[in-house]
C-alpha positions as YAML, in Angstrom:
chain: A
units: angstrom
residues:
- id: 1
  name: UNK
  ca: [49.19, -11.29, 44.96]
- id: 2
  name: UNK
  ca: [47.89, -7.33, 44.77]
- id: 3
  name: UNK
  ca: [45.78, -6.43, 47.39]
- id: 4
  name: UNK
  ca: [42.93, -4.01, 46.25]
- id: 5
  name: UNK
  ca: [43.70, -0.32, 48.26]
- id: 6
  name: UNK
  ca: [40.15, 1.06, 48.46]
- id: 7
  name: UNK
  ca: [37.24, 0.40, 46.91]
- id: 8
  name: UNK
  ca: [35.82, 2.32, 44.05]
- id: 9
  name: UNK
  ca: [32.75, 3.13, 42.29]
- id: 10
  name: UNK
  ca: [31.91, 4.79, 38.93]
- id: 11
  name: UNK
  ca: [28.78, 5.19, 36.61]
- id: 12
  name: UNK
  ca: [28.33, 4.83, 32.62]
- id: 13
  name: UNK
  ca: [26.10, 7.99, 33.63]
- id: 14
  name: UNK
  ca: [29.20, 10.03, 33.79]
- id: 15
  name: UNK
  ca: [31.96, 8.44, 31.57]
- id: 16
  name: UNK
  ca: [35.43, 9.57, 31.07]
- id: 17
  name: UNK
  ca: [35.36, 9.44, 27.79]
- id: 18
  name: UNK
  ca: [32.83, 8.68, 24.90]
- id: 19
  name: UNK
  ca: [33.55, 8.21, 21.65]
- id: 20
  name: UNK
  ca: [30.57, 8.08, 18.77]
- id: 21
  name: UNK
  ca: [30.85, 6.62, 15.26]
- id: 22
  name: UNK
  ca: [27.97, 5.66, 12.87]
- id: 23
  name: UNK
  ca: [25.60, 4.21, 14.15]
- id: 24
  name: UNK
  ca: [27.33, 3.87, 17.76]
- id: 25
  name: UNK
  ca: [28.30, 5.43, 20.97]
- id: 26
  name: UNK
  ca: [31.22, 4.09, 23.18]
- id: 27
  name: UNK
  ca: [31.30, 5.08, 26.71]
- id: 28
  name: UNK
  ca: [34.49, 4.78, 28.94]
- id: 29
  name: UNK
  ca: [35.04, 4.45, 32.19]
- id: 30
  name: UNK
  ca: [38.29, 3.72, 34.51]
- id: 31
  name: UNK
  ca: [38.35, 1.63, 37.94]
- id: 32
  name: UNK
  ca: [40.93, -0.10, 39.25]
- id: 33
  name: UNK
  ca: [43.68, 0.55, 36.54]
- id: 34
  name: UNK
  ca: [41.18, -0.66, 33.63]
- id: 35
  name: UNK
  ca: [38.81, 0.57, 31.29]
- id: 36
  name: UNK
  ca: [35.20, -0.92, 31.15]
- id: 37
  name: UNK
  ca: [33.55, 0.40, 27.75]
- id: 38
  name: UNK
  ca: [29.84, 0.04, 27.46]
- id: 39
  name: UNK
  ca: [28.83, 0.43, 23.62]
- id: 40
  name: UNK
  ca: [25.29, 0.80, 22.36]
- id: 41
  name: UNK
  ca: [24.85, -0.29, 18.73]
- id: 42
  name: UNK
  ca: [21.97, 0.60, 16.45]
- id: 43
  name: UNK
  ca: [20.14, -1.57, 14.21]
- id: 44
  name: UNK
  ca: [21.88, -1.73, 10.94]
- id: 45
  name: UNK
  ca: [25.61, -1.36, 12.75]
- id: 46
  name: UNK
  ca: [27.79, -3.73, 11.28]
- id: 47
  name: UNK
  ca: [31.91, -3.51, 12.24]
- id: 48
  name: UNK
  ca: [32.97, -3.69, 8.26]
- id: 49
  name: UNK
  ca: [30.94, -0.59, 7.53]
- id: 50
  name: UNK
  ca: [31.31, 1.71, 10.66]
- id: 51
  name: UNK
  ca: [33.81, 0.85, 12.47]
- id: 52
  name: UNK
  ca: [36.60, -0.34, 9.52]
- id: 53
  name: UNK
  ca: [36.83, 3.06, 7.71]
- id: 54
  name: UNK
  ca: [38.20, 4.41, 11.08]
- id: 55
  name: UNK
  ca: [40.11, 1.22, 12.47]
- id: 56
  name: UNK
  ca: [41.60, 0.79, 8.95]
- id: 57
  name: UNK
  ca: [42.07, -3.04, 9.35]
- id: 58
  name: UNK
  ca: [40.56, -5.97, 7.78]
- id: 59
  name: UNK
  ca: [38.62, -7.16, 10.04]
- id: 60
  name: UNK
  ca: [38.29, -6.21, 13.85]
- id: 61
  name: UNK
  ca: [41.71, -6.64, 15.96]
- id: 62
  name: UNK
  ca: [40.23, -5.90, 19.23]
- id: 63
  name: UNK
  ca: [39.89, -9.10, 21.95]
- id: 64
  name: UNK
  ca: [36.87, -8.44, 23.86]
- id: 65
  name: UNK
  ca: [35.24, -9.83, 26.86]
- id: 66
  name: UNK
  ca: [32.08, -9.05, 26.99]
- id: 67
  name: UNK
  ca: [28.63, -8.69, 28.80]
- id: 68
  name: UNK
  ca: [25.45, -8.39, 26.21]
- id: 69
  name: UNK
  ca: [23.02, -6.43, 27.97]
- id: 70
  name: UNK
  ca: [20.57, -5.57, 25.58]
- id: 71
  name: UNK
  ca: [20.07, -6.63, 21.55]
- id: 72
  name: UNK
  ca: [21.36, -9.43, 19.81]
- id: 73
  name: UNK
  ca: [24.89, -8.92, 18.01]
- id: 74
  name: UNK
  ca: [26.03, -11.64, 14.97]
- id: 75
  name: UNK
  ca: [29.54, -12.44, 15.30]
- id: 76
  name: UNK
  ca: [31.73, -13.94, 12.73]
- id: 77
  name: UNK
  ca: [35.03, -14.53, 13.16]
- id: 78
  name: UNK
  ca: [38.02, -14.66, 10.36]
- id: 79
  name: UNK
  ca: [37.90, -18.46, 9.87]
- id: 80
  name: UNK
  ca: [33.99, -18.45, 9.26]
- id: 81
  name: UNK
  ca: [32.81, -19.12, 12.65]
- id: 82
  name: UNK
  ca: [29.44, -17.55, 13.19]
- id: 83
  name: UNK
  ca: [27.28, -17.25, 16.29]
- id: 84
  name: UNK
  ca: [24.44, -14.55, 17.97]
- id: 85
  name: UNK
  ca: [25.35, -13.19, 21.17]
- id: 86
  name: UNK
  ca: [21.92, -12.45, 23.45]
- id: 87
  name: UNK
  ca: [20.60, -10.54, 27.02]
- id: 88
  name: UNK
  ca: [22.90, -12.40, 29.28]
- id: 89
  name: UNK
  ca: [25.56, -14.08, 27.15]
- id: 90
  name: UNK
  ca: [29.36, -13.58, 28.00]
- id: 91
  name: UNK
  ca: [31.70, -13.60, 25.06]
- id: 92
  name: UNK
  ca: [34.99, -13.53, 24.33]
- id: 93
  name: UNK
  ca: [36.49, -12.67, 21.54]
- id: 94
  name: UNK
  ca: [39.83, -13.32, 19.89]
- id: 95
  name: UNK
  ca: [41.20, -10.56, 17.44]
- id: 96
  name: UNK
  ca: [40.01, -11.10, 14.14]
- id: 97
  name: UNK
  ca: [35.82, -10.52, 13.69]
- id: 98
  name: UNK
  ca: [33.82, -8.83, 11.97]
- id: 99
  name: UNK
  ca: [30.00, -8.26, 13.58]
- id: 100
  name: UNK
  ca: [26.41, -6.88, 13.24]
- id: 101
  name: UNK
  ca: [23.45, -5.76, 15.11]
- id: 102
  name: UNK
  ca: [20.49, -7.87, 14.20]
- id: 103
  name: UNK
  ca: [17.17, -6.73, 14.20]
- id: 104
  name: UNK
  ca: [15.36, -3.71, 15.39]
- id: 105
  name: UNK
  ca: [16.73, -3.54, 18.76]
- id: 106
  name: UNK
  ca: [20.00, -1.51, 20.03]
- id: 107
  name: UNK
  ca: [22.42, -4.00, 21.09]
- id: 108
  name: UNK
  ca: [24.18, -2.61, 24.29]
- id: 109
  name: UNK
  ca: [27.16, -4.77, 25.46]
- id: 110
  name: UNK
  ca: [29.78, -4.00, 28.65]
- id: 111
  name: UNK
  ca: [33.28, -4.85, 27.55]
- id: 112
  name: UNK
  ca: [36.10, -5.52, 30.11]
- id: 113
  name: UNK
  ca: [38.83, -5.73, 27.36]
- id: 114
  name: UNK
  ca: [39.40, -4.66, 24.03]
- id: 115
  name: UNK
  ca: [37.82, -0.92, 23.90]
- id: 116
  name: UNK
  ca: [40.66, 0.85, 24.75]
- id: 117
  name: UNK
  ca: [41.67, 1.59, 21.30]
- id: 118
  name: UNK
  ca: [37.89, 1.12, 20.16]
- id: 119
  name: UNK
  ca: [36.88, 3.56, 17.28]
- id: 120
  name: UNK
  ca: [39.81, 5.58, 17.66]
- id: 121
  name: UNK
  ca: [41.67, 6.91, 14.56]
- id: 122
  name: UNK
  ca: [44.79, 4.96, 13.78]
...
């Protein structure tokens, strides 16, 4: 078993690293040996058409676990599973998904796996 050394704190306010893409931002931060990305999608974001052209994959290969904060996101997975993440929902996500922002709203989720690589040119 690790025991933690010190405790640390960070903010989205200042991220290491943010990455934007149509119609999203990505910000990164690091604590504890991870990165926690916190991603704010806009209303007509959809993986296949802004994210795919950079990732270069069929569908999304990233597995996420993730907090939705804000927005409601439509996930559907390879095998034709489909389901709305909401405020408050945790999901996690096995590679292989493809997913959209629906409605007017921004849909701002905190991911604790799987944004590493996010948006980043193969």
């Amino acid at each position: 078993m690790q025991v933690m050394q010190m405790a640390e704190r960070v903010s989205f306010e200042k991220p290491d690293e943010v990455r934007e893409f149509p119609k999203g931002r990505l910000e990164l931060v690091k604590i504890g040996g991870a990165t926690v990305g916190r991603v704010t999608l806009q209303p007509g974001w959809r993986w296949a058409t802004c994210v795919q052209p950079i990732a270069k994959t069929k569908s999304c290969e990233a597995a996420h676990f993730q907090y939705h904060v804000a927005g409601v996101l439509r996930i559907r997975m390879d095998d034709g599973t489909e389901f709305d993440c909401r405020p408050g929902d945790v999901s996690l996500l096995p590679s292989g998904h493809d997913a959209w922002v629906v409605g007017d709203v921004d849909a701002v989720i905190v991911d604790f796996q799987g944004m590493v690589d996010y948006a980043r040119e193969r």
